[in-house]
C-alpha positions as CSV (number, residue, x, y, z in Angstrom):
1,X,15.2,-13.6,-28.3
2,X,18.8,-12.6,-29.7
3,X,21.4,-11.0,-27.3
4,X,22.3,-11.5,-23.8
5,X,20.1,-11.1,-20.7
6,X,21.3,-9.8,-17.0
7,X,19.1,-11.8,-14.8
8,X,17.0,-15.1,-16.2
9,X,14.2,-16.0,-13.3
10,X,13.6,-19.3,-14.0
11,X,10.9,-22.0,-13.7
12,X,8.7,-19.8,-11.9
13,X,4.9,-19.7,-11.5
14,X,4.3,-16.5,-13.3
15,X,1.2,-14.6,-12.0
16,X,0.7,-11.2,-13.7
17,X,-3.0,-9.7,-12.8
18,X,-2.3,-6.7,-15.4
19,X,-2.5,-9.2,-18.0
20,X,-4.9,-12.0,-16.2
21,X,-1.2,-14.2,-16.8
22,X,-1.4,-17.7,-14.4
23,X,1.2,-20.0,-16.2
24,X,4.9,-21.3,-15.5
25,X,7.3,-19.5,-17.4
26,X,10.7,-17.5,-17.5
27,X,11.0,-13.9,-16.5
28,X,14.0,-11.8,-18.2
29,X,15.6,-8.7,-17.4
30,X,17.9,-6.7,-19.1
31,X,19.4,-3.2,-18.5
32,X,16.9,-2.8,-15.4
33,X,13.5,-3.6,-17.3
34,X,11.6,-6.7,-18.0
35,X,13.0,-7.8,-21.5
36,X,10.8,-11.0,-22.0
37,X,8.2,-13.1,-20.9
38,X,9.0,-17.0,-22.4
39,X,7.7,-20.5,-22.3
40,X,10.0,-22.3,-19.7
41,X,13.2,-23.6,-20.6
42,X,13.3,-21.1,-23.8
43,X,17.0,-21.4,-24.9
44,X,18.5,-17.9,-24.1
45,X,21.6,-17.0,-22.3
46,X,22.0,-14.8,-19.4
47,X,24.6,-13.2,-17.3
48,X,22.7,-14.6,-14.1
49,X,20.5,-17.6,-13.9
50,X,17.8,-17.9,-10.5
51,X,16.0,-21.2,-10.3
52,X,12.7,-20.1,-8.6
53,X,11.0,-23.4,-9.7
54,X,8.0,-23.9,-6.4
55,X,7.8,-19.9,-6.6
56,X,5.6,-17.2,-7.6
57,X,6.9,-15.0,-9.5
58,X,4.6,-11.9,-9.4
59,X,5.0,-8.3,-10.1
60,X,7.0,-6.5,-6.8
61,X,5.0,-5.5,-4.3
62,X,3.5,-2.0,-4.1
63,X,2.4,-0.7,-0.5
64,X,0.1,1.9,-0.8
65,X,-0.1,3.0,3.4
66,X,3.3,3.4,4.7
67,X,5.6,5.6,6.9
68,X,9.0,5.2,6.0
69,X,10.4,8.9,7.0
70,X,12.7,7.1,9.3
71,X,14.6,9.1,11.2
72,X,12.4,12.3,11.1
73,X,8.9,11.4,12.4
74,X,7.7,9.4,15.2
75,X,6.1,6.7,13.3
76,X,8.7,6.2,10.8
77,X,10.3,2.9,10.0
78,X,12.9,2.3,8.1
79,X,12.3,0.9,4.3
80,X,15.2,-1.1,3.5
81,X,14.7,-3.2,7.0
82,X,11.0,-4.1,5.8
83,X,11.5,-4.8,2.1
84,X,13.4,-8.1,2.0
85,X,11.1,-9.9,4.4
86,X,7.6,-8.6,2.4
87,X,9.4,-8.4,-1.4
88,X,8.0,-4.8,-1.2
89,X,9.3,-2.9,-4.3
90,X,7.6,0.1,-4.0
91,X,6.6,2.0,-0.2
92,X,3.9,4.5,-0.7
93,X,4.0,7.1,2.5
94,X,0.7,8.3,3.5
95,X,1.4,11.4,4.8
96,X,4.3,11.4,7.1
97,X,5.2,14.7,5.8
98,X,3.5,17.4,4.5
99,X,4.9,20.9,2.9
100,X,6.8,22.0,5.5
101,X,9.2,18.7,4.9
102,X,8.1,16.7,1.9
103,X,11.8,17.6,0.5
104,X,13.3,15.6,3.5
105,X,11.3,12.8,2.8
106,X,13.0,12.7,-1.3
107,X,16.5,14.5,-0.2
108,X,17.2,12.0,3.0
109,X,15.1,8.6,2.6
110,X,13.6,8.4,-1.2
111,X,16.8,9.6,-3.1
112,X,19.2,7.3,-1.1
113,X,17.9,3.4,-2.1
114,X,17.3,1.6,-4.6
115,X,13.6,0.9,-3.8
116,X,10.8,3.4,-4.7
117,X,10.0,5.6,-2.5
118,X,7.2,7.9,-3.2
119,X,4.3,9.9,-1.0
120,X,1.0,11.3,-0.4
121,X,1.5,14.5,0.7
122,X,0.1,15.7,4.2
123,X,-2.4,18.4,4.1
124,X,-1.2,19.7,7.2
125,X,2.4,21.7,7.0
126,X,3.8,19.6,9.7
127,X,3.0,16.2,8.6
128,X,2.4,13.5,11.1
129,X,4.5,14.7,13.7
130,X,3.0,14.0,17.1
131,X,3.5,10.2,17.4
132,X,5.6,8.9,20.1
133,X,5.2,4.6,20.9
134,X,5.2,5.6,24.6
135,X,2.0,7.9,24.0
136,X,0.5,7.3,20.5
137,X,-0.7,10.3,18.7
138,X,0.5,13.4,20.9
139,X,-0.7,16.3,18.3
140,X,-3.3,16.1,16.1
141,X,-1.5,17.5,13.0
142,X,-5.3,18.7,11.2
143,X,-6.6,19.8,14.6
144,X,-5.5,23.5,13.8
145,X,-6.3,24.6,10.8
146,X,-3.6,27.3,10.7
147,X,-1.4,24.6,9.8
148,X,-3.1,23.4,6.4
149,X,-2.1,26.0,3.9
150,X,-3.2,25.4,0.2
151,X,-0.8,28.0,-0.9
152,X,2.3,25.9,0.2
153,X,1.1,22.4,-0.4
154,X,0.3,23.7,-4.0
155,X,3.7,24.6,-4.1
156,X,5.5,21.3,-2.8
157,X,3.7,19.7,-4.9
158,X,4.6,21.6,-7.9
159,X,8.4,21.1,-6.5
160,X,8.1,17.5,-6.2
161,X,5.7,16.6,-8.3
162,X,7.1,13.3,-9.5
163,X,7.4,12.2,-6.4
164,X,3.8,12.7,-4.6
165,X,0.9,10.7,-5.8
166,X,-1.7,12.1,-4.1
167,X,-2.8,14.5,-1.0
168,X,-3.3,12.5,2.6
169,X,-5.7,13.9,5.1
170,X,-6.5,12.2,8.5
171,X,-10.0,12.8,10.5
172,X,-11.7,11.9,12.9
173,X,-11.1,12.3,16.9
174,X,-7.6,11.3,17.2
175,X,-6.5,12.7,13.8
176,X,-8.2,16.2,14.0
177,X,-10.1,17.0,17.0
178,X,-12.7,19.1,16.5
179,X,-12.1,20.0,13.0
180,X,-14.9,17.7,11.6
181,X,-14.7,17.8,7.9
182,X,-12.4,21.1,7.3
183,X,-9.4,19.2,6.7
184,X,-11.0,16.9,4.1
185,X,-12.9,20.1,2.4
186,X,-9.0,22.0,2.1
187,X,-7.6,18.2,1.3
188,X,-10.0,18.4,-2.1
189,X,-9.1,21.7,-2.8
190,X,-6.0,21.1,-3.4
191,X,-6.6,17.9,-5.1
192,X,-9.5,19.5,-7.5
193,X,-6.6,21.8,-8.4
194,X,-3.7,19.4,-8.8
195,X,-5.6,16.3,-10.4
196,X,-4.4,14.3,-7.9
197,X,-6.6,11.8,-5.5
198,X,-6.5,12.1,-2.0
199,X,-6.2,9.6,0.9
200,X,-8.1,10.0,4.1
201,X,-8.1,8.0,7.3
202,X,-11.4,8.4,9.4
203,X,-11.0,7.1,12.7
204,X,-13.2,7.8,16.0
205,X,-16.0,10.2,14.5
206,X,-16.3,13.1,13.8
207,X,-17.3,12.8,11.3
208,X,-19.2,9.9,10.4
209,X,-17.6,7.3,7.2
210,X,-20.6,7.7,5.3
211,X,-20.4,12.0,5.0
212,X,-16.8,11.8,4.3
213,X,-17.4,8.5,1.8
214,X,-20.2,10.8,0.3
215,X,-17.6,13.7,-0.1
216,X,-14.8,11.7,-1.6
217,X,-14.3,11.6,-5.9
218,X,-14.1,8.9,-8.1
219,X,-10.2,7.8,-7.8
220,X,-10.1,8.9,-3.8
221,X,-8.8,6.6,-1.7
222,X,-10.6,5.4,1.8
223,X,-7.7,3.9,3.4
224,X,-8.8,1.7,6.9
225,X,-12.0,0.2,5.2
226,X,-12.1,-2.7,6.9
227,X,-12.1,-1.1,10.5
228,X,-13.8,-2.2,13.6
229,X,-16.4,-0.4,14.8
230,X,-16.8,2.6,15.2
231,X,-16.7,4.1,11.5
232,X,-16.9,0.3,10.5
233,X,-18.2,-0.8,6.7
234,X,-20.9,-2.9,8.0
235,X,-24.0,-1.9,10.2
236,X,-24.5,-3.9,13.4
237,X,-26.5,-7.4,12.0
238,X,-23.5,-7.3,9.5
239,X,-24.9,-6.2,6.1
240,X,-22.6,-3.5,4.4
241,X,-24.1,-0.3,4.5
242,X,-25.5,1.2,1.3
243,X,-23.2,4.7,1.4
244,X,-20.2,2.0,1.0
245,X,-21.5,0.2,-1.7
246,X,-22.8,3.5,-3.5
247,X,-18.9,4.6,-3.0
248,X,-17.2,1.7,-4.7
249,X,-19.9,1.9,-7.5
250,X,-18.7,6.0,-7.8
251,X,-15.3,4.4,-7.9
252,X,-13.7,5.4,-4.5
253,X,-10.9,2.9,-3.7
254,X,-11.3,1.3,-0.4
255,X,-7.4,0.5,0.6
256,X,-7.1,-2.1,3.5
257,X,-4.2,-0.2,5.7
258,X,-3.8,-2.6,8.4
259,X,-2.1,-0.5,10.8
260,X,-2.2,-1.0,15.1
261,X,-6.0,-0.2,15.0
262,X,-7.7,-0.6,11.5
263,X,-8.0,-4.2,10.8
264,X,-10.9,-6.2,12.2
265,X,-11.1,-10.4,11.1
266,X,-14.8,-10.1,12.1
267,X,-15.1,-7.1,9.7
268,X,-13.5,-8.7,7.2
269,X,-15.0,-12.3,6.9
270,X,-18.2,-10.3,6.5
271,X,-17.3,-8.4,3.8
272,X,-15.4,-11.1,1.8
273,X,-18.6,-13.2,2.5
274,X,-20.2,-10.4,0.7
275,X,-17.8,-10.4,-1.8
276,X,-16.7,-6.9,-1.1
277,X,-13.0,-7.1,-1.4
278,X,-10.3,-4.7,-0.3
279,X,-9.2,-2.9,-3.4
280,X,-5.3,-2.5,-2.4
281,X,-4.0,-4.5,0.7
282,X,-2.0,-2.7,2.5
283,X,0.2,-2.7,5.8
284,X,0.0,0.6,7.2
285,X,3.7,-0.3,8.6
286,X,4.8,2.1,11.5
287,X,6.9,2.6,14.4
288,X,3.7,0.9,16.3
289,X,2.6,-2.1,13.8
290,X,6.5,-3.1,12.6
291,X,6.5,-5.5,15.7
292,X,2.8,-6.5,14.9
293,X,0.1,-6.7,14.4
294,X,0.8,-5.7,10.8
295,X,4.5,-6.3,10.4
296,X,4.3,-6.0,6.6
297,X,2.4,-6.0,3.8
298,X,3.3,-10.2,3.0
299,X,2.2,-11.0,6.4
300,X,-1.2,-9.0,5.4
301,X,-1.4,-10.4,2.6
302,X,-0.9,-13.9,4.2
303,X,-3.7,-12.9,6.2
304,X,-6.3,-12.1,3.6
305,X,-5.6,-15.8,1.4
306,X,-5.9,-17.6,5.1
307,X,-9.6,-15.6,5.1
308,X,-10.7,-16.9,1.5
309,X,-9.6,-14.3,-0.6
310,X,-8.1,-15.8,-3.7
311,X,-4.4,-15.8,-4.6
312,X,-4.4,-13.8,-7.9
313,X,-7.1,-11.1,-6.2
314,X,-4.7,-11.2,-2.8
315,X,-1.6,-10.5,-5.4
316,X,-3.7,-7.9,-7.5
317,X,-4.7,-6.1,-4.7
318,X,-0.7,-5.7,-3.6
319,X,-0.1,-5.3,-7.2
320,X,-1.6,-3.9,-10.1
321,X,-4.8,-1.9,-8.2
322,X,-2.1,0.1,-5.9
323,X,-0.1,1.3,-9.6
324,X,-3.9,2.5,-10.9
325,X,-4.6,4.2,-7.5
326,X,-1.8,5.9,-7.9
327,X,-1.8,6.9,-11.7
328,X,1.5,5.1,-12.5
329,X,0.5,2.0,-15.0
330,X,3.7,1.4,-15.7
331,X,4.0,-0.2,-12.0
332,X,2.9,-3.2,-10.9
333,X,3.0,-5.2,-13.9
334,X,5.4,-7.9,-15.9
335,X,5.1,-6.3,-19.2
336,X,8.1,-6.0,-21.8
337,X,9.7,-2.7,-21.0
338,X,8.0,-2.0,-17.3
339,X,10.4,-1.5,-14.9
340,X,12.2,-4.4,-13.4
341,X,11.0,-5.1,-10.2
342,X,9.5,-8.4,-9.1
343,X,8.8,-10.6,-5.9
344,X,9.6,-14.2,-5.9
345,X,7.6,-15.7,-3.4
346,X,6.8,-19.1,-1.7
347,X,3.2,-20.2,0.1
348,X,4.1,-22.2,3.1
349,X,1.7,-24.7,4.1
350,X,1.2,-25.9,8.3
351,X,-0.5,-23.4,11.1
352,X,-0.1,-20.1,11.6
353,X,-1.3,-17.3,14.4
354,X,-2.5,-14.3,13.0
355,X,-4.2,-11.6,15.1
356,X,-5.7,-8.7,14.0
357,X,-5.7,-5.0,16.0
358,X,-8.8,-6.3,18.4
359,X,-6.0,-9.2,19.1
360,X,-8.4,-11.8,17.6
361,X,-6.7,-15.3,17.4
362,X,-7.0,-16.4,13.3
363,X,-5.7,-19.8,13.1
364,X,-4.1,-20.3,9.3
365,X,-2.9,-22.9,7.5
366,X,-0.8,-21.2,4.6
367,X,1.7,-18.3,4.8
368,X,3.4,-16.0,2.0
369,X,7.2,-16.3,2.1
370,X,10.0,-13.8,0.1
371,X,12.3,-16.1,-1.3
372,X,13.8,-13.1,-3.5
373,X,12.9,-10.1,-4.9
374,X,13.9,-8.5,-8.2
375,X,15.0,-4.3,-7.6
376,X,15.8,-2.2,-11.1
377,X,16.3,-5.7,-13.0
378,X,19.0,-6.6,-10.3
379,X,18.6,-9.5,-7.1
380,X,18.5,-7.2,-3.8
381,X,21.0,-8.1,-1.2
């Protein structure tokens, strides 16, 4: 290639699932986007030189279940804090706020760093605004259905429409009270008139997984699919029940989101056993998983290659199939002219204590380390 690069990556195991890529080369960046992919130790010159030889180098990391509207919610963590550890690029928010303050979300958190910050769009006005760590979920925010309007979610999302990806809705017990499946019904309306796919949490039922999985489109997202019980995937002798696999062959996207309560190792050695792997691995991160037992989506990930689940699925999972869910193919790739973002990461062999939310003991013997990550073409701090 003629001409000067900004940043030269160099040496690096370069895994790119877009592309099915598995090979060492040299990743270049220029002017904030990927500018080449070469054979390593390609003469070029480059304002920058990083020797990641022992790395990964891998698309950055895309977290589809968030809450980063620190500051203004509850649950909310703070993005920056999180991304250098887990070589998170890109934080998807799942519905920390909804019309009433989707704006404050892009004004006060999204506009002011570097890293991508967008958002599903709570169905309910208020967003997820009853979370305290003292006393978990406080209000129900799709209890009362006074407070999900069509009228002015269709409206913030016409505002902010390159910012929201989808339309979150959150059932079940804890999440809506008695409202059974209203929330989900007024969630698709909105969605069926937007083209966007929605998210929905089910915890405690009402309602019961397979109505809502029955309900759900082609390009929905079940977020929480590898639960405990109750709402679980599997039935009680541990064969996966037929409205699940009926759902992924309709093409519903069944998103990990690890959260404090939504990720069972029992749950999930079944299912991987049965080769029904999470779509999208995600961490769910909030003001009551940061500390554990989530932490972040690398830790989660780190989790998932401990269980079996092989590397380039476990990176295409945090990769590539989050970009698709969210209709934005330009993400989570290495492609010439894709935006330059990339983790640089390091597996770390010896024994590691993992626990999932039913503080089950997994004994490991690998972990997945940031050594760098790669923001708009440039090394983040």
């Amino acid at each position: 290639m003629t001409g000067k690069v900004d940043l030269l990556l160099k040496g690096g195991r370069v895994m790119d699932p877009s592309v099915g890529l598995d090979a060492h080369k040299d990743v270049a960046f220029t002017d904030g986007k990927i500018s080449a992919i070469l054979d390593s130790n390609s003469p070029v010159e480059a304002k920058e030189v990083q020797d990641v030889s022992g790395c990964i180098v891998c698309p950055g990391l895309i977290d589809l279940h968030t809450h980063v509207y620190w500051g203004a919610t509850g649950l909310g963590v703070n993005a920056e804090d999180i991304a250098g550890r887990s070589a998170t690029t890109t934080f998807i928010d799942a519905g920390s706020a909804g019309a009433g303050n989707f704006g404050g979300l892009k004004h006060f958190i999204a506009d002011n760093t570097d890293l991508r910050i967008l958002g599903f769009i709570n169905i309910s006005f208020a967003g997820i605004c009853g979370f305290s760590k003292k006393k978990a979920n406080l209000f129900p925010e799709c209890e009362d259905i006074r407070l999900l309007d069509t009228d002015e979610c269709l409206e913030a999302i016409e505002k902010y429409r390159e910012s929201i990806v989808g339309i979150k809705v959150r059932i079940g017990r804890y999440a809506s009270g008695s409202a059974g499946m209203t929330p989900l019904q007024i969630a698709r309306e909105v969605g069926e008139e937007t083209g966007l796919p929605l998210m929905t949490h089910v915890d405690f039922p009402p309602p019961d997984r397979d109505d809502v999985l029955n309900y759900l489109r082609p390009g929905d997202v079940l977020t929480h699919c590898f639960r405990p019980f109750p709402n679980a995937p599997l039935y009680g002798n541990g064969s996966i029940r037929e409205a699940v696999t009926q759902a992924r062959e309709r093409g519903i996207i069944f998103d990990l989101g690890h959260g404090g309560g939504s990720l069972s190792f029992q749950v999930s050695r079944k299912m991987l056993e049965q080769d029904f792997l999470p779509d999208t691995i995600s961490s769910d991160v909030h003001l009551m998983s940061v500390d554990g037992p989530a932490f972040d989506i690398l830790v989660t990930m780190s989790k998932f290659l401990c269980l079996g689940m092989p590397l380039m699925d476990v990176i295409r999972a945090s990769t590539t199939r989050p970009a698709e869910a969210i209709q934005r193919p330009d993400l989570g790739n290495l492609q010439v002219g894709s935006p330059g973002d990339a983790a640089v990461l390091r597996i770390e062999e010896g024994r590691f204590e993992y626990y999932d939310v039913k503080k089950e003991l997994l004994l490991g013997d690998k972990r997945m380390i940031a050594e760098k990550m790669v923001v708009k073409g440039k090394i983040w701090r």
